[in-house]
VOPAGU-2260 file (C-alpha; in pm, 1 decimal, decimal comma):
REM VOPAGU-2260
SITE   aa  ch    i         X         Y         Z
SITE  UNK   A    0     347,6   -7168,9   -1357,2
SITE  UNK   A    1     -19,2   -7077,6   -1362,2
SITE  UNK   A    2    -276,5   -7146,2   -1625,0
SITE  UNK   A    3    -397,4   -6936,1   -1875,8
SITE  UNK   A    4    -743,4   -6825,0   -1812,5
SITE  UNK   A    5    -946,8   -7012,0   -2180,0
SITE  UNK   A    6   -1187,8   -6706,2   -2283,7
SITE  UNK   A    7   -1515,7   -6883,9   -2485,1
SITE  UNK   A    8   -1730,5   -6677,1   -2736,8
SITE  UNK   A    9   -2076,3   -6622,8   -2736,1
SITE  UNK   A   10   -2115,6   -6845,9   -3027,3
SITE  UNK   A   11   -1950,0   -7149,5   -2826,4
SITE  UNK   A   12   -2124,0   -7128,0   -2515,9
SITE  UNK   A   13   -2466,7   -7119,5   -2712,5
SITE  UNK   A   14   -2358,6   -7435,3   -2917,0
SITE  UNK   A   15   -2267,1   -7603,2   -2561,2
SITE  UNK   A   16   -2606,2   -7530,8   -2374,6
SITE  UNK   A   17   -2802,4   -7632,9   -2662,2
SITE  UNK   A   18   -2622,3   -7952,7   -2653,0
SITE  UNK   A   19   -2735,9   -7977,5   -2267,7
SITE  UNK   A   20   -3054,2   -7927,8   -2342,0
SITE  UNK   A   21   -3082,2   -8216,9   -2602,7
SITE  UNK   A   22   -3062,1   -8443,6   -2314,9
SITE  UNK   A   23   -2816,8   -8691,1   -2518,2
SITE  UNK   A   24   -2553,4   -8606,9   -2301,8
SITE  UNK   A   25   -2526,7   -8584,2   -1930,1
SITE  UNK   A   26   -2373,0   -8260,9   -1757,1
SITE  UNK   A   27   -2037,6   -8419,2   -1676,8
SITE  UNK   A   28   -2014,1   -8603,7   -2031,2
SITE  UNK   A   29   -2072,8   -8247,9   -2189,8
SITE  UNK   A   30   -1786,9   -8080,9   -1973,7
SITE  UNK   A   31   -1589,8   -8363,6   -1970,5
SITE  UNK   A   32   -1639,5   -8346,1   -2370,0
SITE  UNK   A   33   -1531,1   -7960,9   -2422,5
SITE  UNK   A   34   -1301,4   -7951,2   -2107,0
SITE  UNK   A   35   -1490,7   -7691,4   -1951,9
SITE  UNK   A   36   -1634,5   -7741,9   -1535,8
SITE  UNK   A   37   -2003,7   -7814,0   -1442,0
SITE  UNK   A   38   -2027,5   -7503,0   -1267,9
SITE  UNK   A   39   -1968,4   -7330,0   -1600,1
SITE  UNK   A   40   -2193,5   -7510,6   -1766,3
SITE  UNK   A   41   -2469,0   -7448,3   -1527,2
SITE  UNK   A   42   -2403,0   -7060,9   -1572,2
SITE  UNK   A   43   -2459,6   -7059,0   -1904,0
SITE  UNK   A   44   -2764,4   -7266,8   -1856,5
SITE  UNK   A   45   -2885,5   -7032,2   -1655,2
SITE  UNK   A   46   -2788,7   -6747,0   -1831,0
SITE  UNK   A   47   -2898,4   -6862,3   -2173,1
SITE  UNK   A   48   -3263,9   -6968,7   -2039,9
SITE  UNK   A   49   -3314,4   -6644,0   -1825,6
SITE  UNK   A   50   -3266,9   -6462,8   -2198,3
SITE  UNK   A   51   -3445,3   -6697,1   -2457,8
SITE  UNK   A   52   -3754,0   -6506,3   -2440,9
SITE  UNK   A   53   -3584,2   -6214,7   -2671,4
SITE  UNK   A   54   -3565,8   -6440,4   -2952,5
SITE  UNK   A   55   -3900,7   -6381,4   -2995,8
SITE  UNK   A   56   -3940,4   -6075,7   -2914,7
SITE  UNK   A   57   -3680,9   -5913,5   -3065,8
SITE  UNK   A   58   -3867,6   -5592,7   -3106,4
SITE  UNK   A   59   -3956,4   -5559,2   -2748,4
SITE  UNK   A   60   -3597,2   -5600,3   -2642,6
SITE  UNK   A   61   -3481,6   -5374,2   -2917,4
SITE  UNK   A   62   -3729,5   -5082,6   -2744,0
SITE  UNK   A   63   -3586,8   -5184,8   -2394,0
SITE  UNK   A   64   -3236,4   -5140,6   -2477,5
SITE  UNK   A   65   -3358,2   -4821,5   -2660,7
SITE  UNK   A   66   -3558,1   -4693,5   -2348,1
SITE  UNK   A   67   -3228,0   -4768,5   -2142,9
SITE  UNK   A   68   -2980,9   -4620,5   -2387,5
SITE  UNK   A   69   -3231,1   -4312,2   -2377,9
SITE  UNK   A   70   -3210,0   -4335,5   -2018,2
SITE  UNK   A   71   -2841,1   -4336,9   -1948,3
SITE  UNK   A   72   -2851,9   -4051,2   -2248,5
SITE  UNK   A   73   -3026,2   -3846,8   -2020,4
SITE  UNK   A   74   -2858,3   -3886,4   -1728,4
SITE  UNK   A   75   -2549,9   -3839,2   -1866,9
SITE  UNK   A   76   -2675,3   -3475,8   -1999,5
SITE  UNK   A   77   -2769,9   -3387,1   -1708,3
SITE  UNK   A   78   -2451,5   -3500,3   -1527,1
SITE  UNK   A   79   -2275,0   -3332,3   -1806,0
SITE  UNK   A   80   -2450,7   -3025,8   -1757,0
SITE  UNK   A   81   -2420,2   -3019,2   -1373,7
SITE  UNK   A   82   -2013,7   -3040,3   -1399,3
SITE  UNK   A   83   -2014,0   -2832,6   -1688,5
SITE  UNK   A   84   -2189,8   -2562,0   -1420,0
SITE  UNK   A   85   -1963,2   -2692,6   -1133,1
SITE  UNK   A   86   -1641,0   -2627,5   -1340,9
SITE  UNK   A   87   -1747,7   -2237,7   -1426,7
SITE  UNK   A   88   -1808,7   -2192,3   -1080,3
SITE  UNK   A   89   -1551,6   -2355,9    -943,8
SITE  UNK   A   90   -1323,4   -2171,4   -1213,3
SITE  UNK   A   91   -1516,2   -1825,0   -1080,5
SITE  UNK   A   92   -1404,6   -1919,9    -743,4
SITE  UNK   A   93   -1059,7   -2030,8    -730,0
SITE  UNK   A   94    -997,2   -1713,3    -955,3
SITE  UNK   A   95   -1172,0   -1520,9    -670,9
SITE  UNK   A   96    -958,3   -1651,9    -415,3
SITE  UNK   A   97    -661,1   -1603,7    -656,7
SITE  UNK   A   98    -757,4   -1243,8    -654,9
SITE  UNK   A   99    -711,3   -1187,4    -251,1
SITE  UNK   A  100    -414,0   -1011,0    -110,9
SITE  UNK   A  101    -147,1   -1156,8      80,9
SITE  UNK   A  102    -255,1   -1166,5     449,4
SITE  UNK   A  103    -604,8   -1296,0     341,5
SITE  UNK   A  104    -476,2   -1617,4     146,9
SITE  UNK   A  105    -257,2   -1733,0     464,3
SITE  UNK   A  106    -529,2   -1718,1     663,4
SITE  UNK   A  107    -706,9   -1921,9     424,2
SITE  UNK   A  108    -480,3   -2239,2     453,9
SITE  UNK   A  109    -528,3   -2492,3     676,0
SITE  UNK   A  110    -248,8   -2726,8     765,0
SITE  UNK   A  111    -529,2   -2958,2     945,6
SITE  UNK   A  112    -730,5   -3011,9     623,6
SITE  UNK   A  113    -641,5   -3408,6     503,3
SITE  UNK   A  114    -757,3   -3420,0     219,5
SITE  UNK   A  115    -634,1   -3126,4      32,6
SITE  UNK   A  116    -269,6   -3118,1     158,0
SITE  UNK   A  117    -125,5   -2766,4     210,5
SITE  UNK   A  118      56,6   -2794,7    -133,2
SITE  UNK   A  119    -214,7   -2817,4    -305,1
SITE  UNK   A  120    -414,7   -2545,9    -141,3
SITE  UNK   A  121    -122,4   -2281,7    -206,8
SITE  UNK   A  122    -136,7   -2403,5    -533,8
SITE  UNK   A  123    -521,7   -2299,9    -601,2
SITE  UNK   A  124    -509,1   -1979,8    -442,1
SITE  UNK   A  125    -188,3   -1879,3    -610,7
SITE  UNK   A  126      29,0   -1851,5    -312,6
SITE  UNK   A  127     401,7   -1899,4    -252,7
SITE  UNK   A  128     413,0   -2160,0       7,6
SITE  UNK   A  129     733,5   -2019,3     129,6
SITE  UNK   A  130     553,0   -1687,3     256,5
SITE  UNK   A  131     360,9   -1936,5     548,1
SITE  UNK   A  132     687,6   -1957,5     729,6
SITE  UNK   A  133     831,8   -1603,1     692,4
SITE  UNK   A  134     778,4   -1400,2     949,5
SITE  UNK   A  135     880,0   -1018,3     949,6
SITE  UNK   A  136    1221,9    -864,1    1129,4
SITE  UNK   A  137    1104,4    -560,6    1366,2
SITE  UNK   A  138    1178,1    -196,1    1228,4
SITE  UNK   A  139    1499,8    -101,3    1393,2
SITE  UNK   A  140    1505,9     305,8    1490,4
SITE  UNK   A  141    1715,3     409,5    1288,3
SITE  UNK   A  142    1562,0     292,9     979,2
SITE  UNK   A  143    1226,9     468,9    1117,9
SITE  UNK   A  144    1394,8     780,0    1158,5
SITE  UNK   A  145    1484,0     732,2     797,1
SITE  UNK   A  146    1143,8     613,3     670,7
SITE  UNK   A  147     975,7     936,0     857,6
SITE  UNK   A  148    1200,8    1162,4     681,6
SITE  UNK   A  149    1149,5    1037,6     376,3
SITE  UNK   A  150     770,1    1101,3     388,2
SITE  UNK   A  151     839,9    1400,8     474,8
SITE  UNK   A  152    1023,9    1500,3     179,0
SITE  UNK   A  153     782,4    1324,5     -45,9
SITE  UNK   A  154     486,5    1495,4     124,6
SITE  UNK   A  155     691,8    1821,1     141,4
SITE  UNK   A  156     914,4    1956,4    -175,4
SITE  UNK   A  157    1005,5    1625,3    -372,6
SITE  UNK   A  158     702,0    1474,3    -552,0
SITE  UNK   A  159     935,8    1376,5    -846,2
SITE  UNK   A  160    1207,6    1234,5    -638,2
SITE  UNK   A  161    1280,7     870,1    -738,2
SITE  UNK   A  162    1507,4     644,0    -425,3
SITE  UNK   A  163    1799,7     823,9    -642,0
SITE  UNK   A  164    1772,8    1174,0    -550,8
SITE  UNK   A  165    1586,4    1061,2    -195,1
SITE  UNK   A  166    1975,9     906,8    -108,2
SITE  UNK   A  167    2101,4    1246,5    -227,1
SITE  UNK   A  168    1866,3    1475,5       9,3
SITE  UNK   A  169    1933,6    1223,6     284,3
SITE  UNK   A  170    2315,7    1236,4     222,1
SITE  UNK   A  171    2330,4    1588,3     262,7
SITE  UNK   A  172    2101,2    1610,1     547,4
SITE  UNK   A  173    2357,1    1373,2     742,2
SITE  UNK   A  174    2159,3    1027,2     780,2
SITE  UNK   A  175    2431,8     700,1     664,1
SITE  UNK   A  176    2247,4     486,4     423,5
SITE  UNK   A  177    2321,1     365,8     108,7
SITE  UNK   A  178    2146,5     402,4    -195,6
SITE  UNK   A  179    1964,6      26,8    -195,7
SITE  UNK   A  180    1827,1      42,8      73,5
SITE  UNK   A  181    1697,7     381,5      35,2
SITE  UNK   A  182    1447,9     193,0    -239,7
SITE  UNK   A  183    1376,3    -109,0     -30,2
SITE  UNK   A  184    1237,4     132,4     230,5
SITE  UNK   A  185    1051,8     369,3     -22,2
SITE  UNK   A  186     882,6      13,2    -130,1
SITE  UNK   A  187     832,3    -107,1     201,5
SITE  UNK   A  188     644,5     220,4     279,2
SITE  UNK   A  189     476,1     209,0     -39,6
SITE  UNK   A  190     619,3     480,1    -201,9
SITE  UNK   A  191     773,3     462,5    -562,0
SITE  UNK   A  192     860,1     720,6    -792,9
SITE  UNK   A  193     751,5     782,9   -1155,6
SITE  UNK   A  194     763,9    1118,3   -1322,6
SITE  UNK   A  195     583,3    1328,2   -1265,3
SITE  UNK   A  196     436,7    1180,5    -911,5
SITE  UNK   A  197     510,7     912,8    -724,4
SITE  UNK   A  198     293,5     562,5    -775,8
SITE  UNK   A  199     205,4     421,6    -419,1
SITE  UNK   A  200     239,4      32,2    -436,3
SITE  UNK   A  201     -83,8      39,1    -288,4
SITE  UNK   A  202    -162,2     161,3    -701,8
SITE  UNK   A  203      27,0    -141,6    -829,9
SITE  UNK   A  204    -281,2    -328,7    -990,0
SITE  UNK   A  205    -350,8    -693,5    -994,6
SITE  UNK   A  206    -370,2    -809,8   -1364,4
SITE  UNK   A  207    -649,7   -1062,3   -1222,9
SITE  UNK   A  208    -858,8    -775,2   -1153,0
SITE  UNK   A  209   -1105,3    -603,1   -1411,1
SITE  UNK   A  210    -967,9    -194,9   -1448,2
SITE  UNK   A  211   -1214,6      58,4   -1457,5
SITE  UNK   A  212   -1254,3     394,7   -1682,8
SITE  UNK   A  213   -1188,0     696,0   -1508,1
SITE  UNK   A  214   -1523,3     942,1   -1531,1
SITE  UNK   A  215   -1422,4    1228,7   -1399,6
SITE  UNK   A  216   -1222,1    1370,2   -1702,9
SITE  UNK   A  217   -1506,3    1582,5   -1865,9
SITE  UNK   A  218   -1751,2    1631,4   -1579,4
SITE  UNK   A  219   -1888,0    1895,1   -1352,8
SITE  UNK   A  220   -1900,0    1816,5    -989,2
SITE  UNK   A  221   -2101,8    2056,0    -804,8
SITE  UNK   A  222   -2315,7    1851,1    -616,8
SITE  UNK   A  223   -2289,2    1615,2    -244,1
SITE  UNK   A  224   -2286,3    1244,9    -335,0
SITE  UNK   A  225   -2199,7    1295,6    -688,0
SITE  UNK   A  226   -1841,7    1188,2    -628,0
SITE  UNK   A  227   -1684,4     986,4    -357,8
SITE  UNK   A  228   -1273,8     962,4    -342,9
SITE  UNK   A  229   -1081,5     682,3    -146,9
SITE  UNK   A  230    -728,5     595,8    -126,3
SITE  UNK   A  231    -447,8     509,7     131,9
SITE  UNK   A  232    -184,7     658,7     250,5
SITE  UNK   A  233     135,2     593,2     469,8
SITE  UNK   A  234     129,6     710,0     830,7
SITE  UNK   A  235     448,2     733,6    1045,2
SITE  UNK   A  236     407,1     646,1    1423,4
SITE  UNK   A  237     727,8     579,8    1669,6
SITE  UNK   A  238     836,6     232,2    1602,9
SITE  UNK   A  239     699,4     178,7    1287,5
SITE  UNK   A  240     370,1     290,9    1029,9
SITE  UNK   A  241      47,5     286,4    1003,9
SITE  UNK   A  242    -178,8     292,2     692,8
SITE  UNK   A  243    -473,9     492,2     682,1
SITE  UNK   A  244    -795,4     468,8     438,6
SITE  UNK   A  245   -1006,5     730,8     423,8
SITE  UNK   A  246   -1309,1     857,3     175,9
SITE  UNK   A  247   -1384,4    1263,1      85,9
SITE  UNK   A  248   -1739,7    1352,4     -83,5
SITE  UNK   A  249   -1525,8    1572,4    -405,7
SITE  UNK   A  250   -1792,4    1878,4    -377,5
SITE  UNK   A  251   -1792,7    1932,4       6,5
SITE  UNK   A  252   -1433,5    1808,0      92,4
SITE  UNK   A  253   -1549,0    1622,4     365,5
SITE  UNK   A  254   -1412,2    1324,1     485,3
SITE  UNK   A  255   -1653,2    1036,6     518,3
SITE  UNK   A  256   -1507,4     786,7     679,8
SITE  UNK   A  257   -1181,2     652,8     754,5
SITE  UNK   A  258   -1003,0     363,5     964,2
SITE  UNK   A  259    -591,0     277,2    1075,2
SITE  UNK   A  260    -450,8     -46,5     980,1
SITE  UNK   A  261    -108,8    -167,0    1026,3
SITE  UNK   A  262    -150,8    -371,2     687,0
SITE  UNK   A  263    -258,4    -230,9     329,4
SITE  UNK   A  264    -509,3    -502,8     265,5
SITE  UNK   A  265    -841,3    -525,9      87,6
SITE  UNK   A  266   -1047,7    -526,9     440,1
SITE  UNK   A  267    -886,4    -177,1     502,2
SITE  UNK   A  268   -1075,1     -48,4     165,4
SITE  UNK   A  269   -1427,8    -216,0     213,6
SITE  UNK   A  270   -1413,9    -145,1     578,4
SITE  UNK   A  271   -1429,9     201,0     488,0
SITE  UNK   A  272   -1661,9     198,5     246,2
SITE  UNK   A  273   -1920,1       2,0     383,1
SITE  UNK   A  274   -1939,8     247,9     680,6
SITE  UNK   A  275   -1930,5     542,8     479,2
SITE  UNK   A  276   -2264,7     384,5     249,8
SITE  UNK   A  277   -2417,0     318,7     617,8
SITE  UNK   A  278   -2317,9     690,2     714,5
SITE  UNK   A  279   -2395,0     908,5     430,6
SITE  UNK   A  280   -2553,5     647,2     194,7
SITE  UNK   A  281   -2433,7     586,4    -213,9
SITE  UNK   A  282   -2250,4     850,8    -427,2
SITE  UNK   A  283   -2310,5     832,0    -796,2
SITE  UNK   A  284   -1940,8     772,3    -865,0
SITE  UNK   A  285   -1671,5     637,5    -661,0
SITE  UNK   A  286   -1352,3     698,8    -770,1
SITE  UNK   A  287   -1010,8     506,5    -672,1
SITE  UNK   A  288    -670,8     475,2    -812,3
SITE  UNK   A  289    -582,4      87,6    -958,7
SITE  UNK   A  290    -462,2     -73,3    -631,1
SITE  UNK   A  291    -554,6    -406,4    -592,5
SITE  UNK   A  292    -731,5    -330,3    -284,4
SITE  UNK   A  293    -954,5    -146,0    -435,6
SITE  UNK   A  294    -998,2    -344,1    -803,4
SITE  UNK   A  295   -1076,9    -658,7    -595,0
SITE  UNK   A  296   -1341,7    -867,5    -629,4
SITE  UNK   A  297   -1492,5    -796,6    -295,5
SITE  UNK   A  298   -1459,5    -398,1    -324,9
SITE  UNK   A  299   -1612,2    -368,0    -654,5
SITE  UNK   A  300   -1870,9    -621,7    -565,7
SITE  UNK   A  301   -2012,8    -375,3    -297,9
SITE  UNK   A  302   -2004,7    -102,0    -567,3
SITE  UNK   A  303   -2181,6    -303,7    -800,2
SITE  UNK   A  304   -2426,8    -389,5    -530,4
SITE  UNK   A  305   -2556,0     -20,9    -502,7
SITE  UNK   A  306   -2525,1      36,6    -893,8
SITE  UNK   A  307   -2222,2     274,9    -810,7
SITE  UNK   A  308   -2014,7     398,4   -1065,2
SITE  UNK   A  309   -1654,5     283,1   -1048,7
SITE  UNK   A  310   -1387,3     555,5   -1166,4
SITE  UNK   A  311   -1031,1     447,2   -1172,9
SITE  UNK   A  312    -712,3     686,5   -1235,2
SITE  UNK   A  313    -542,0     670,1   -1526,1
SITE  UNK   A  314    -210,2     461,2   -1459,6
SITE  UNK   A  315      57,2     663,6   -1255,7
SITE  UNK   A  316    -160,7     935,4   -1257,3
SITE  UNK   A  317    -245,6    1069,8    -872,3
SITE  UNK   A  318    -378,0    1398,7    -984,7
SITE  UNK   A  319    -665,7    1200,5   -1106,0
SITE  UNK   A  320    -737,1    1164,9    -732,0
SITE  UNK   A  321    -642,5    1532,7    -617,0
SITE  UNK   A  322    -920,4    1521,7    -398,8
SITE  UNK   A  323    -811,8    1328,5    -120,5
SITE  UNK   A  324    -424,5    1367,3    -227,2
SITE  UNK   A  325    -414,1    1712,7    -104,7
SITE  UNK   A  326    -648,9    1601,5     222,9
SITE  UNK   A  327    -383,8    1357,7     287,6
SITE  UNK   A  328    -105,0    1640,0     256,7
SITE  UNK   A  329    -290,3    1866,5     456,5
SITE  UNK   A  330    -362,9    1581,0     772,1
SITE  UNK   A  331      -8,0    1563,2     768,3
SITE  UNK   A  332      90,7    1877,4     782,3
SITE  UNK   A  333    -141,1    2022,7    1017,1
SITE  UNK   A  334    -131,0    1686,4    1258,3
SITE  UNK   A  335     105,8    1389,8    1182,5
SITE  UNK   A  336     437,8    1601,9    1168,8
SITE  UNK   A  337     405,9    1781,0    1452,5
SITE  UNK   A  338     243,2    1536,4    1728,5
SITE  UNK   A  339     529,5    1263,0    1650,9
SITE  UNK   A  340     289,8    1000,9    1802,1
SITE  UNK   A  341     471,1     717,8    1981,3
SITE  UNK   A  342     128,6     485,2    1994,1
SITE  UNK   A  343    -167,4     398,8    1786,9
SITE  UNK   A  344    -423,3     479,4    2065,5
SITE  UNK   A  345    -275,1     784,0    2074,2
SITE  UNK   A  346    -262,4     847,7    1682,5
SITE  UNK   A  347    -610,9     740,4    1648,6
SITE  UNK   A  348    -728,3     978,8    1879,1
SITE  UNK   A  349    -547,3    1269,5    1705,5
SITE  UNK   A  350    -690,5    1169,6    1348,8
SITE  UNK   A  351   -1030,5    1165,2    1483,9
SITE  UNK   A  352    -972,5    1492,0    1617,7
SITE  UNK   A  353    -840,9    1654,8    1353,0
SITE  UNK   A  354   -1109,9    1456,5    1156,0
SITE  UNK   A  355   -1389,1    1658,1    1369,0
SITE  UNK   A  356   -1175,7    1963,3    1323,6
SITE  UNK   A  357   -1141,6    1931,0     979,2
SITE  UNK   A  358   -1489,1    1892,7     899,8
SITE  UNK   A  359   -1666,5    2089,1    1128,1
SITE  UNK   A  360   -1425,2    2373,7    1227,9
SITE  UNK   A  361   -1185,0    2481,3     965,2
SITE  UNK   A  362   -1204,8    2651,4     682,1
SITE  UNK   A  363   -1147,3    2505,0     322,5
SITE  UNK   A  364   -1006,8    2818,7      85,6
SITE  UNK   A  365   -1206,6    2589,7    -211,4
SITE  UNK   A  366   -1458,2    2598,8     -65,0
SITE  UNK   A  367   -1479,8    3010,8     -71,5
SITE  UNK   A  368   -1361,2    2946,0     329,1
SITE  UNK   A  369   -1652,4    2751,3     432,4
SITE  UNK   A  370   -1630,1    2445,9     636,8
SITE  UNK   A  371   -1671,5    2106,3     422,9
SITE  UNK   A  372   -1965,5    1921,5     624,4
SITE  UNK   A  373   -2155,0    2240,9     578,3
SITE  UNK   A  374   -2122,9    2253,0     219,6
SITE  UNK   A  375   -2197,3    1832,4     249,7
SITE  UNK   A  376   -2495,5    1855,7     459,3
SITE  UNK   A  377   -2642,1    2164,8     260,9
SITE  UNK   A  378   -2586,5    2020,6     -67,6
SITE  UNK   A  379   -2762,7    1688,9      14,5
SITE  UNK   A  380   -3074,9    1883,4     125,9
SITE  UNK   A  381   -3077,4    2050,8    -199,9
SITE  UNK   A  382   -3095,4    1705,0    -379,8
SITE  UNK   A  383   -3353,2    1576,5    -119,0
């Protein structure tokens, strides 16, 4: 059984030294006497002589301690202030990354990092760590065939048509589905319906993200590079979809740029936009539906950057972005239905030729039958 470790006051060892010092006793009479070792006692010695000056000085050692309190004071302000600032911005940061979409916050996690274990990192970027290991089934045909035909319909006679009345048309048009699946398909295109026009899920906002006004209620747009539209739409392709972005000036109904991408993802938005600012430089307003590409961080941020107005459509509301909805309705009409593309080289090459077309060639019955880069071009040399 071990001894207990004695624990001596200040008080004590002061009476012991000064007992030393008297010289009456020698150093192992004095330990001997309390039971304490001669290397203790010569600590203390030590100790006690090294600090005998601040008896008389008490002053000076008062303003010492002071100056050092002061000191550490100080220090510890500034330390205080310095992770006060590092938690705000690491708060700002994480809520950032919190903020990205899907295929952006896998890429983001890195199963070699040791010191941050891939827990951890899922857990401050808000992801699922489940969705690192699933990988997606291939489209089989037949559920192509089905997701074509239901843009179709959407795009054709049935903007009000919920996955309800969707499994009725394609019931009586002879396809075998059931009802379920007819919404998991609808969602998987982005497509959902709510009266009076259908929400895309690319609308289906982030509550992380800050949701803008929309501007365009009570205005007059008669001018090039007043307004700027963007969106994304669902484009069907043999084996599967793609998703297209694209942005149209409101006055001139040209489009302004636009880019294929087999995901809906926030690079797909500011992709776009940053090309169509390097193109055809800064509209007064841009104007978007609430998607979370287009509410995130890294979209607005480029608005914000060019003191551009951000417009956002009132919730389920499309017709607040008529614009480019009825661009989108015409590109598919005119070129997506009847090509049936069966690759993406071959798709992008038709968009960019009906893009061309579009803007240089046909006539737009808004526009009084004139062609929309005409009215673009013409209108920014009036505001020049």
């Amino acid at each position: 059984m071990s001894r207990k470790r004695r624990q001596f006051s200040a008080e004590f060892k002061t009476k012991v030294v000064l007992e030393l010092l008297s010289d009456e006793m020698t150093v192992a009479q004095v330990a001997s006497k309390y039971e304490i070792t001669a290397k203790s006692l010569g600590d203390w010695k030590k100790q006690f002589l090294a600090n005998a000056s601040l008896a008389f000085d008490v002053a000076g050692a008062t303003q010492a301690y002071k100056d050092e309190i002061e000191e550490l004071k100080e220090e510890n302000d500034a330390l205080a202030k310095k992770l006060g600032k590092t938690t705000i911005e690491r708060d700002w940061a994480v809520g950032k990354l919190k903020s990205l979409d899907l295929s952006n916050k896998k890429d983001l996690v890195d199963s070699k990092l040791s010191n941050i274990p891939m827990t951890r990192q899922c857990e401050l970027i808000d992801l699922n760590r489940s969705t690192l290991y699933h990988e997606t089934k291939p489209i089989n045909e037949y559920d192509i065939k089905v997701m074509k035909r239901l843009d179709e319909i959407y795009t054709d006679i049935s903007s009000t048509y919920g996955y309800r009345f969707m499994h009725k048309q394609l019931l009586q048009e002879g396809f075998t589905i059931g009802v379920n699946k007819v919404n998991r398909l609808m969602n998987q295109m982005g497509i959902q319906a709510i009266f009076p026009r259908k929400r895309r899920l690319t609308s289906v906002k982030n509550k992380q993200h800050k949701i803008y006004p929309y501007l365009l209620r009570d205005i007059e747009i008669n001018k090039s590079n007043q307004v700027w539209s963007g969106d994304i739409t669902y484009i069907p392709i043999k084996g599967g979809h793609m998703y297209l972005a694209a942005i149209i000036d409101w006055h001139s109904k040209s489009v302004l740029s636009w880019k294929l991408s087999s995901m809906m993802d926030t690079a797909l938005a500011t992709d776009v936009l940053k090309d169509a600012i390097a193109k055809y430089g800064i509209p007064d307003i841009f104007n978007t539906d609430q998607g979370s590409q287009y509410t995130s961080f890294e979209h607005t941020n480029i608005l914000k950057q060019h003191n551009i107005k951000i417009s956002m459509n009132g919730k389920g509301r499309s017709i607040d972005n008529i614009a480019i909805e009825r661009f989108f309705r015409t590109l598919k009409y005119d070129e997506i239905y009847i090509n049936e593309y069966s690759s993406i080289s071959e798709l992008k090459k038709g968009i960019s030729r009906y893009m061309n077309f579009y803007n240089h060639e046909r006539f737009h019955s808004a526009l009084n039958y004139q062609k929309p880069m005409n009215v673009y071009l013409e209108g920014v040399e009036k505001s020049a």
